[in-house]
C-alpha positions, 0 to 999 in steps of 0.5 A: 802412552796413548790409552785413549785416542781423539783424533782432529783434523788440522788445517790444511797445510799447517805444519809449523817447524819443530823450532816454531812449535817449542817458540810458541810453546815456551810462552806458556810453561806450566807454573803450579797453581799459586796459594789461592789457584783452583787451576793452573795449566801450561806445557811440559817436556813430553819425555818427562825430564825438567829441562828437556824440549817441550816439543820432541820430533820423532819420525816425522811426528811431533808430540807435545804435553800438557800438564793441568793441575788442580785444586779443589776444596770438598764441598761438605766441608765448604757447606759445613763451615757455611752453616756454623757461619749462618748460625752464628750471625743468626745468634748474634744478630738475630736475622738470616743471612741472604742469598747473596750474602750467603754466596759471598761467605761461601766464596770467601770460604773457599779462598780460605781453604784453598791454599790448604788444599792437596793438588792435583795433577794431570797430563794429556799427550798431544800428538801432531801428524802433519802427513795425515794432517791429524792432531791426537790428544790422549783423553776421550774426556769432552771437557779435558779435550776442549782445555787441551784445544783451546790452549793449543789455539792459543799457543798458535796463530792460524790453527783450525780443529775439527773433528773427523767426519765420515762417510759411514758413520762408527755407529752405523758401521758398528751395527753392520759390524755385529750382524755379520755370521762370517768374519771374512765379511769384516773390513780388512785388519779389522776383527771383532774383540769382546765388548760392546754396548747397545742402547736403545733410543726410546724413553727408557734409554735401555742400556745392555753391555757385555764385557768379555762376552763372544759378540753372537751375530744371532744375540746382536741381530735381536737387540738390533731389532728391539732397537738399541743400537750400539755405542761402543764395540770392542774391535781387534787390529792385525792382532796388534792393537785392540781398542773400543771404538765409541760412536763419536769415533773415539777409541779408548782402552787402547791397547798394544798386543803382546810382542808389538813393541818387542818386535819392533824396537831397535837393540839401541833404544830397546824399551826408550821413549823415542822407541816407544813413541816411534811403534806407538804413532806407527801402529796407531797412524796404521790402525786409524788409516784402516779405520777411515778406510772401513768407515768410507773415508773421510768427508770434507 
């Protein structure tokens, strides 16, 4: 749950009713793509059970899931049976078939295929914390964020996104970050983890990584000096929760820590989705108000 983090801020004040929510939702189920469909999306019960709400509340956060599901047909295949369609019109007819007759073939052959075509699907977790006035969507994909955005704006009447701005940035933040000697000197609950990659912005677009890699302050400070700059940088939370930290303040490869959820899931629902959910969103609303906090805060 929650393996990547982007994050929005809602309007001011939005915060319908859980009963408003499921409304609107219900409007537009998910219906499997139909026999000629290359994509078909709607919401689905986040607890994954067929019949169940498609909004759960737990603890004061609302989580909702949208399932996208997708049919495509290989491109070799389309442009194979394209050429054997172009010969044979040449052979009988003698001519070449244009550009725009060639795109109608081309197209007619992919409705073809299609129904023969294996679907596939996916789901993105949305997450709403009307206390922080914050809206998460487990994707950092640019394209998958914007479908999951634009359905929720058309699900509800009145809803605003937009994503988090700050005072500092994540990737001056960052540089500061990697030139520190003393780990005392890091925002608070924040540490340094072992991953991080720094790019320059000359023509070349110079790329260096290092993956499990001890982040040197002496080895950065040169690299910083050459010009590159980072964009991602491995962080560690209160030992909690690790994640890497993207310059459009994003976090991917989200990571609980060992003992996170044993020490805090209740002998009643040890190991189920509401306890799972309830550590999840309480780590995570903890983690970025730390975040915000070492970024300078939010602007408006």
């Amino acid at each position: 749950m929650f393996k990547n983090v982007t994050v929005y801020r809602t309007s001011p004040g939005w915060a319908p009713a859980v009963e408003q929510l499921e409304e609107a939702l219900a409007a537009t189920p998910f219906v499997p793509c139909g026999a000629t469909q290359e994509k078909s999306f709607g919401w689905v019960p986040p607890r994954g059970d067929a019949h169940a709400a498609l909004v759960e509340s737990i603890g004061g956060h609302r989580l909702m899931s949208l399932m996208i599901e997708t049919k495509a047909v290989p491109g070799s295949v389309v442009q194979r049976l394209l050429e054997e369609r172009t010969a044979a019109i040449e052979a009988s007819t003698g001519r070449k078939p244009g550009r725009k007759e060639s795109r109608d073939m081309k197209e007619e052959l992919v409705r073809e295929l299609l129904p023969m075509a294996f679907p596939k699907t996916s789901r993105v977790m949305v997450w709403h914390d009307p206390e922080h006035q914050r809206l998460l969507l487990d994707t950092t994909s640019t394209a998958r964020a914007d479908e999951v955005t634009t359905a929720l704006v058309r699900a509800f009447d009145g809803l605003q996104l937009s994503l988090l701005d700050t005072a500092t940035s994540p990737q001056v933040a960052m540089t500061n970050w990697l030139t520190l000697t003393d780990v005392d000197e890091w925002p608070p609950h924040l540490a340094p983890g072992r991953e991080v990659e720094l790019k320059s912005s000359d023509e070349q677009k110079s790329v260096v990584r290092f993956t499990r890699h001890h982040l040197d302050a002496e080895q950065m400070q040169m690299h910083i000096a050459q010009g590159k700059l980072p964009t991602q940088m491995g962080l560690d939370w209160d030992g909690r929760v690790a994640f890497v930290l993207t310059e459009s303040l994003q976090l991917r490869k989200v990571s609980f820590l060992d003992g996170v959820f044993e020490d805090n899931a209740s002998s009643e629902d040890s190991g189920g989705f509401d306890a799972d959910v309830a550590i999840a969103t309480g780590e995570l609303s903890a983690l970025l108000n730390d975040l915000l906090a070492a970024l300078g805060g939010q602007t408006d």
